[in-house]
N, C-alpha and C positions, 0 to 999 in steps of 0.2 A: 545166721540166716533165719529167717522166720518164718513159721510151720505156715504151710497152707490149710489154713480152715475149712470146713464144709458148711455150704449156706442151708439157713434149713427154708422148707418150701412153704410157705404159707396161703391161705386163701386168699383167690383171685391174682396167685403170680401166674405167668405165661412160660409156661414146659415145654421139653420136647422131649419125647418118647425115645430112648435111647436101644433098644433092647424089643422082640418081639415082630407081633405080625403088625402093628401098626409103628413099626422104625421110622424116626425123622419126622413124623409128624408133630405139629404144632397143637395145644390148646389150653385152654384157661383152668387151675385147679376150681373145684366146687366146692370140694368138701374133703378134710382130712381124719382119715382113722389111728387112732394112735394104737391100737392094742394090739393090729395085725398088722400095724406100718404096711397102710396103704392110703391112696390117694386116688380122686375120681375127677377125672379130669373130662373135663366136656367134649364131646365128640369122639370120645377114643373110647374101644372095647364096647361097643356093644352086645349082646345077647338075646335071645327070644326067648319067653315066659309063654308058655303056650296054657289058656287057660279052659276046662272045662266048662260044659254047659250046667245048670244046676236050675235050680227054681226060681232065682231071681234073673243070673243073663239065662236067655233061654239056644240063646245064639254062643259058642265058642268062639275063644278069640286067639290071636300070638301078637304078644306086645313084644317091644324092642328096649329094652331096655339098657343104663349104663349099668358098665361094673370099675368096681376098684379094680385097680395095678401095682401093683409092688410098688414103692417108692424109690426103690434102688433103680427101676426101671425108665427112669425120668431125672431129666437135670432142667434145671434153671436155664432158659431160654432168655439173651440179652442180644438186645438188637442193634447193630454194630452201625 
């Protein structure tokens, strides 16, 4: 019988989020990290960066930004 392999995830394949507060969802890889084996996949996990006022913005802001997810936390999405 022959081992089932694991596929590895490359950029711009389509994931779903297996694991977490964004379970079952769907989105397109961007960008992969290899040191911390993680993966940043579009529309999932975002975050706010809340930024101070200083000399140049003079105005504060909160951006939203992505974050990487564990890789283990995402599989290969095939569309049946």
């Amino acid at each position: 019988m022959a081992k089932k392999r694991k596929k590895n995830i490359v950029v711009n394949d389509t994931v779903q989020v297996i694991s977490g507060f964004y379970k079952n969802k769907i989105g397109r890889v961007r960008e992969i990290y290899t040191n911390p084996d993680k993966v940043l996949v579009e529309g999932i996990n975002y975050k706010f960066k809340h930024i101070k006022p200083n000399a140049k913005n003079e105005v504060g802001q909160i951006k939203q930004i992505e974050a990487p997810i564990h890789r283990s936390n995402v599989k290969l999405f095939i569309e049946k």
